[in-house]
C-alpha atoms as one frame of an Amber mdcrd trajectory, in Angstrom:
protein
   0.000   0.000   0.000   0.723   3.190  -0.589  -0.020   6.793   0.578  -0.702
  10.533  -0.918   0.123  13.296   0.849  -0.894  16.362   0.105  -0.690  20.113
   0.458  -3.322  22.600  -0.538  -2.751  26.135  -0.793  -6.215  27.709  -1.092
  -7.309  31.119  -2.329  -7.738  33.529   0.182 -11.277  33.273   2.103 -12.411
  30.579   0.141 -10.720  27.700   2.374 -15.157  26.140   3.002 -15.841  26.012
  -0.947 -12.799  24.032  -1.535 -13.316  21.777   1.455 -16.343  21.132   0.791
 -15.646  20.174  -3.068 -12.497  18.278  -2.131 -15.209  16.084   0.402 -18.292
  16.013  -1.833 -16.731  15.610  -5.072 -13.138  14.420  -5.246 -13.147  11.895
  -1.938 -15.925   9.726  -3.619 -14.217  10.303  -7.237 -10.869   8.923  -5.622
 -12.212   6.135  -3.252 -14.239   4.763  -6.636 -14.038   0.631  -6.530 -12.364
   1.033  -3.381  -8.833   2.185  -5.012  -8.189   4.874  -2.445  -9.703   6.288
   1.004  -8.984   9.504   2.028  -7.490   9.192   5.831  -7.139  12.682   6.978
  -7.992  16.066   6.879  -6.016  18.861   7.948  -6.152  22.397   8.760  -3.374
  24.329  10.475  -3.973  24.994  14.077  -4.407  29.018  14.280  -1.417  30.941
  14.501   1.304  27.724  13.728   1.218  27.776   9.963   0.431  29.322   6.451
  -2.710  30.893   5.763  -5.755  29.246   3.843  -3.206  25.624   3.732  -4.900
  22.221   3.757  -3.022  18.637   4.328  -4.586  16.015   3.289  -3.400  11.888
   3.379  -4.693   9.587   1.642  -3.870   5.449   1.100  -3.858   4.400  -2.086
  -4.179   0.600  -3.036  -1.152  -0.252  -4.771   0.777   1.576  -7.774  -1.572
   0.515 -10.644  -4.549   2.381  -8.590  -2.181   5.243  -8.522  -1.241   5.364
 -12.073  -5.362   5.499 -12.991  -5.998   7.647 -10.734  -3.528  10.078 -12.430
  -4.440   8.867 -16.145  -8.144  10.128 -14.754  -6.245  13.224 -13.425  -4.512
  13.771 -16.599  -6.780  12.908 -19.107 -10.737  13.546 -19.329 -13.619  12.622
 -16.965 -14.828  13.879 -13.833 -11.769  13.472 -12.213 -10.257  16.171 -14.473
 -13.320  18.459 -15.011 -12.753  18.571 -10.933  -9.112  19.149 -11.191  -9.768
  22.456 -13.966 -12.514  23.685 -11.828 -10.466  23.576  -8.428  -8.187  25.781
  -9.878 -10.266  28.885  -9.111  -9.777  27.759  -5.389  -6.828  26.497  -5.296
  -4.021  28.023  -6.037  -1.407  25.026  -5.892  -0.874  21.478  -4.465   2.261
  20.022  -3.661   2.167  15.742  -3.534   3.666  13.149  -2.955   3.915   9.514
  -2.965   4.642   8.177   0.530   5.836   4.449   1.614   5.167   3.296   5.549
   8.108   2.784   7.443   8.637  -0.958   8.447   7.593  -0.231  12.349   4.953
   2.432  11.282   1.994   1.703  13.318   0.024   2.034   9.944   0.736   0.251
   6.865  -2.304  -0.899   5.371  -5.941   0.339   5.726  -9.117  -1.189   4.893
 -10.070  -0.358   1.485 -12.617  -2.451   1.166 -14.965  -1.750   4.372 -18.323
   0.893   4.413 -16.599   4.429   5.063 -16.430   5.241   8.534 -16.350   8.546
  10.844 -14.631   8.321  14.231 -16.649   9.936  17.220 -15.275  12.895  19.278
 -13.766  16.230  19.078 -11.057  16.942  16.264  -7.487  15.638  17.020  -4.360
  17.935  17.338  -1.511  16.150  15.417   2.334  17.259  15.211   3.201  16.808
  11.779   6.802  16.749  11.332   9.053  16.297   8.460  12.843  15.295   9.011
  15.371  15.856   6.251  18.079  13.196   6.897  22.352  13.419   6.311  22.943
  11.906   2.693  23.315   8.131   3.093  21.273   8.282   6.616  17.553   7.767
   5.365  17.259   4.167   6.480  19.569   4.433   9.286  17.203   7.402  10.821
  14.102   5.356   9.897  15.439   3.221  12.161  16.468   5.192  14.656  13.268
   6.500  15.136  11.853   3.295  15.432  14.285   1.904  17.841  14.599   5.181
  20.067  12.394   7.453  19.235   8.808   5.448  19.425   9.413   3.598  22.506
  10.229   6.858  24.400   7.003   8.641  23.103   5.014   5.544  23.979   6.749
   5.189  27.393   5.840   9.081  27.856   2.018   9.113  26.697   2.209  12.481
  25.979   1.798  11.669  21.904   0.945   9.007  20.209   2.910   7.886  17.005
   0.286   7.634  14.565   2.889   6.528  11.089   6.342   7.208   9.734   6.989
   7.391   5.809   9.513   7.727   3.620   9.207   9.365   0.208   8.973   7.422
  -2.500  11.857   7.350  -5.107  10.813  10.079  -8.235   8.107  11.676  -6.326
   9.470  13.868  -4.131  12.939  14.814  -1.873  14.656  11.528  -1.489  16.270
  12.176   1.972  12.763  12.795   3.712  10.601  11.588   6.368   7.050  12.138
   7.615   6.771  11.542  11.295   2.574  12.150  12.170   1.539  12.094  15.623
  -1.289  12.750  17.907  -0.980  15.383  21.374  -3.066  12.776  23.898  -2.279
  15.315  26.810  -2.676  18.540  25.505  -1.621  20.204  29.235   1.653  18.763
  28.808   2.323  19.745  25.444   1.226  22.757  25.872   3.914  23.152  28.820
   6.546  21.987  25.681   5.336  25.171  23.562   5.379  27.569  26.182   8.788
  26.191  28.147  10.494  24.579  25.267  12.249  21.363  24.982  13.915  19.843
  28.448  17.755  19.441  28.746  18.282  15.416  26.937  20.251  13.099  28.174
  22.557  10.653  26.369  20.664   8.047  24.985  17.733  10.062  24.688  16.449
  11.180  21.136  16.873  14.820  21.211  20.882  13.415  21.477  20.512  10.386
  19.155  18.772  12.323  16.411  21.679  14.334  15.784  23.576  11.689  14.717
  21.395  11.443  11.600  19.495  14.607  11.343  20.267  17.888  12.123  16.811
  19.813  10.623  13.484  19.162  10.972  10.275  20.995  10.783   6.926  20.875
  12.416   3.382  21.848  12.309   0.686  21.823  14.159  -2.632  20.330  12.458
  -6.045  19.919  13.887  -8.560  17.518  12.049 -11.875  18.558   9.966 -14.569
  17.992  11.691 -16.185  15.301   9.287 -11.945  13.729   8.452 -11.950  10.527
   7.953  -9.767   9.771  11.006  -9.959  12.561  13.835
């Protein structure tokens, strides 16, 4: 399986219309024969990010799904009409192709089962995107596997919700996409307004730097009728 991520940059003011085409017309265009299911949708949490951006991410069955969907895309049929009509919303999109990490929590989804909603209020997720040394990709993957998630777990502060790699040609090669979920917003709150506790060695703040040196991070809270919450 694979996954589509995506970044919307919307028109000024008209961030509702495009949500609410991108839900009514392009989810159901997308999830047709149950090829694709959109997961998530983002908006930036007020005051952490770009104006009028959406993030969307999406799993996609397999390659071949992907290649029809952007045949549809490219070619002519309501996938397309939606694509030329967007464009008076939406200014740009940047995607690409994502691949789970081996210990990523998710890997697969259900393609094949009714839709689904989750119950409750939307989630805050931190959203950050790591950018490797040369020749460390794998080696941080695995880092953050080995280090990184049993710490967070251990702390139950956030939940590691998946870890991907770009995939080779659609994207920056030396990237990762680290999504998780604030399950005690008092304490991370106490991280935004105090800032990040001396580390220890061992630790990851320590063991990071030994494959990573940049990283960046937003702060995303779900649509209120996403997918996942």
């Amino acid at each position: 399986m694979i996954f589509l991520h995506e970044t919307h940059e919307i028109s000024g003011g008209r961030i509702s219309e495009f949500e609410e085409s991108f839900r009514r017309e392009w989810q159901p265009l997308v999830e047709a024969d149950g090829r694709a299911r959109l997961l998530w949708y983002w908006h930036h949490t007020h005051g952490t990010g770009p104006s009028y951006q959406a993030v969307t991410l999406s799993a996609v069955r397999d390659w071949q799904a992907w290649g029809t969907i952007a045949a549809e895309v490219a070619g002519a049929g309501k996938l397309a009409d939606w694509s030329a009509e967007i464009g008076a919303v939406r200014r740009e999109v940047t995607s690409k192709i994502l691949l789970p990490a081996p210990w990523s929590p998710i890997r697969e989804a259900d393609l094949a089962a009714p839709p689904a909603k989750e119950d409750g209020p939307p989630g805050i997720y931190l959203h950050d995107t790591g950018w490797p040394f040369p020749g460390r990709l794998h080696s941080y993957v695995r880092a953050l596997g080995e280090v990184y998630y049993p710490q967070v777990r251990r702390s139950q502060m956030i939940s590691v919700e998946g870890c991907w790699m770009v995939a080779a040609g659609t994207g920056r090669h030396h990237e990762v996409v680290l999504l998780q979920r604030v399950l005690d917003w008092q304490r991370f709150s106490h991280l935004l307004t105090d800032g990040e506790a001396a580390s220890r060695a061992g630790e990851w703040m320590q063991e990071g730097l030994r494959h990573r040196d940049r990283w960046e991070s937003k702060l995303l809270r779900s649509a209120s009728w996403s997918p996942r919450r």
